[in-house]
N, C-alpha and C positions, 0 to 999 in steps of 0.2 A: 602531514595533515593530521588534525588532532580534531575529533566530532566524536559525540556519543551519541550516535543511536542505540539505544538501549536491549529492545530485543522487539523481535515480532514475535505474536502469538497465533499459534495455530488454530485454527475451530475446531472442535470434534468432528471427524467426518462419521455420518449416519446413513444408515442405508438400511431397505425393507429386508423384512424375512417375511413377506406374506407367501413367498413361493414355497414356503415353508410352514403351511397351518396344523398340518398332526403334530407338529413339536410344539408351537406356541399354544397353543389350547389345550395339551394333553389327548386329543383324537388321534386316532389308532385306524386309518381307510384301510378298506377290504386291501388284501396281497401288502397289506405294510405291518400288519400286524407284528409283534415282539413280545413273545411270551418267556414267561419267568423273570430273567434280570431288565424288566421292562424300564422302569426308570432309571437305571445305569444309560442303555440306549439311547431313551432319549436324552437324556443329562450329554450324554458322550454327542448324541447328532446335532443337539445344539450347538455344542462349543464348535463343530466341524462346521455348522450353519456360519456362527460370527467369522470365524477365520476365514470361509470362501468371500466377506463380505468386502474386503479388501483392506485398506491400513485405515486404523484407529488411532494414529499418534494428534494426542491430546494438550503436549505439552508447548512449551514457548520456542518458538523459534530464535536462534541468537544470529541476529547482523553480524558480517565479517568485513567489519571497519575497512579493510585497506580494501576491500574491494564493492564498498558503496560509497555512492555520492548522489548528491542532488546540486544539478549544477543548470545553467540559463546562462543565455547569449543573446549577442546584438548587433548593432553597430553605432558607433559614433566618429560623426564627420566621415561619414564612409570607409572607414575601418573596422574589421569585425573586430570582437571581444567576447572572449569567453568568462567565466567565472564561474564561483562553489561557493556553498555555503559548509561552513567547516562544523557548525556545531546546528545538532538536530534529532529529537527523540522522537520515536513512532513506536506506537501501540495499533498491532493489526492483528483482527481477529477473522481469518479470512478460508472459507471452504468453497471451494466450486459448488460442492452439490447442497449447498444451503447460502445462498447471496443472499436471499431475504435476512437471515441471520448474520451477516458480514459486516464489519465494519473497518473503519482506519483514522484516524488522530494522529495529524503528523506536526509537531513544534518546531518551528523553526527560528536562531537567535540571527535576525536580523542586521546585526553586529558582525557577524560573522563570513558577512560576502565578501568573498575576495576575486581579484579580477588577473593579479601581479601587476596592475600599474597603480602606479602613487597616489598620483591625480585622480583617478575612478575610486579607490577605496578610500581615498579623503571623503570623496565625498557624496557615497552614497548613503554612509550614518545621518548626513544632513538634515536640519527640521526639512526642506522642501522634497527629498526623496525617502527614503524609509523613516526620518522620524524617530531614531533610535533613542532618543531620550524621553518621548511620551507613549513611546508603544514599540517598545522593547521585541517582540516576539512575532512570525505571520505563523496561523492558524491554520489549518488544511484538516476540513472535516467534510466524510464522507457520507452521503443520506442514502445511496441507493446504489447498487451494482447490477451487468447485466450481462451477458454473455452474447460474446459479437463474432463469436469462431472458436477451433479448435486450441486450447489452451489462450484465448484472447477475451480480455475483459475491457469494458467500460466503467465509470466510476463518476453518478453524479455528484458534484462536492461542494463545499463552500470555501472560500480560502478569503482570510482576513489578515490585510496589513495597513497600516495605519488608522486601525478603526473603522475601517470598509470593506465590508461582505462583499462576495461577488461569487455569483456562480459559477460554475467549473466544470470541464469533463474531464477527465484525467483517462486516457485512453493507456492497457497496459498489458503485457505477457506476463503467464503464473506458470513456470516448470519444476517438476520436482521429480528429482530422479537419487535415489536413494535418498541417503540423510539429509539431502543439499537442495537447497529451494533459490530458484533466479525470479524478483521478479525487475523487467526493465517498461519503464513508461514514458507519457510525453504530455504535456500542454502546451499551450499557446497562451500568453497572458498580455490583457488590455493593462501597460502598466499608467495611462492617465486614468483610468476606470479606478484605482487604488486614491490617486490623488500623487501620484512619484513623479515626481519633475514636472507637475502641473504648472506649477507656478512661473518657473524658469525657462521651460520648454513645452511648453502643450502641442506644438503642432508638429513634434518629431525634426524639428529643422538640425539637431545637433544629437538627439538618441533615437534610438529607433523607438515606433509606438509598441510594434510587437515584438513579445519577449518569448521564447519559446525556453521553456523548462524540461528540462529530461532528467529521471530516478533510474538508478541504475542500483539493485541491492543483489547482493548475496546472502545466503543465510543457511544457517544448519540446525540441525536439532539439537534442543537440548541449552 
């Protein structure tokens, strides 16, 4: 399998020092006082301040290709079908403790779905289903995030393929346990809502209408 997602980016994670006001203001409370090497003290109780505040890693997170993918299933004529999309860059800018601040930008080469049968990736480039010859790319943009549980996010989105917005929830787990970040997620996608096999099929009698999508990434620092 040969895809480039490129990298995810980490947000700065921020967090208060207000439990900490004689160091941010230079006040000195009655029994805290620090006489003589007084701004060494506080200089040194600061830096001990940021480092209780937890991790500050600021930099881009890098995707570990063999082990992400963004793949969707179905059925036709009543047989499942799985498939990938092989080629796919995302830009995420993503902190739990700042959603308002979060974002995500995911490209997807349309081109690139594969199913392993002949007959399905013949013809899902098709003008009647993706369209790969007038709109090349689907779009996956995120406007708002929410927290729904313990390391569990929501994600309202927009996702655009063949020239057709539609909104999105992209429901998804965020772990990060040392250098190493998982996140895996899911949707459900109206694909006549796009205009994909409208023409041919609109009433699901040969594909399924619902398309369920699941991202499954890995990532590290750095």
């Amino acid at each position: 399998m040969t895809f480039s997602p490129d990298y995810f980016r980490a947000a700065t994670w921020s967090h208060s020092l207000t439990r900490y006001p004689q160091l941010l203001d230079g006040r000195v409370k009655p029994g805290h006082g620090v006489r003589g090497g007084s701004r060494s003290a506080l200089a040194a109780g600061l830096v001990v301040a940021l480092m209780a505040c937890g991790p500050a890693f600021a930099g881009p997170w890098t995707v570990v290709p063999g082990e992400s993918s963004i793949g969707f299933s179905g059925e036709h004529a009543g047989t499942k079908f799985k498939g990938v999309f092989q080629k796919w860059e995302a830009s995420v800018s993503f902190d739990p403790a700042d959603l308002a601040g979060s974002k995500a930008v995911v490209t997807v080469a349309l081109a690139s779905a594969k199913t392993g049968d002949a007959t399905y990736d013949k013809t899902l480039p098709t003008t009647d289903w993706f369209n790969v010859a007038a709109t090349p790319s689907g779009v996956f943009e995120t406007s708002t995030f929410r927290a729904v549980g313990t390391d569990l996010f929501e994600a309202d989105a927009t996702l655009s393929i063949r020239g057709v917005k539609v909104p999105v929830v992209f429901a998804f787990g965020w772990t990060v346990a040392g250098d190493t970040a998982k996140l895996v997620g899911k949707t459900a996608l109206k694909r006549v809502a796009f205009g994909v096999g409208k023409g041919s099929d609109s009433d699901g009698t040969w594909v399924s209408l619902d398309i369920p999508v699941e991202v499954r990434v890995s990532l590290k620092k750095g």
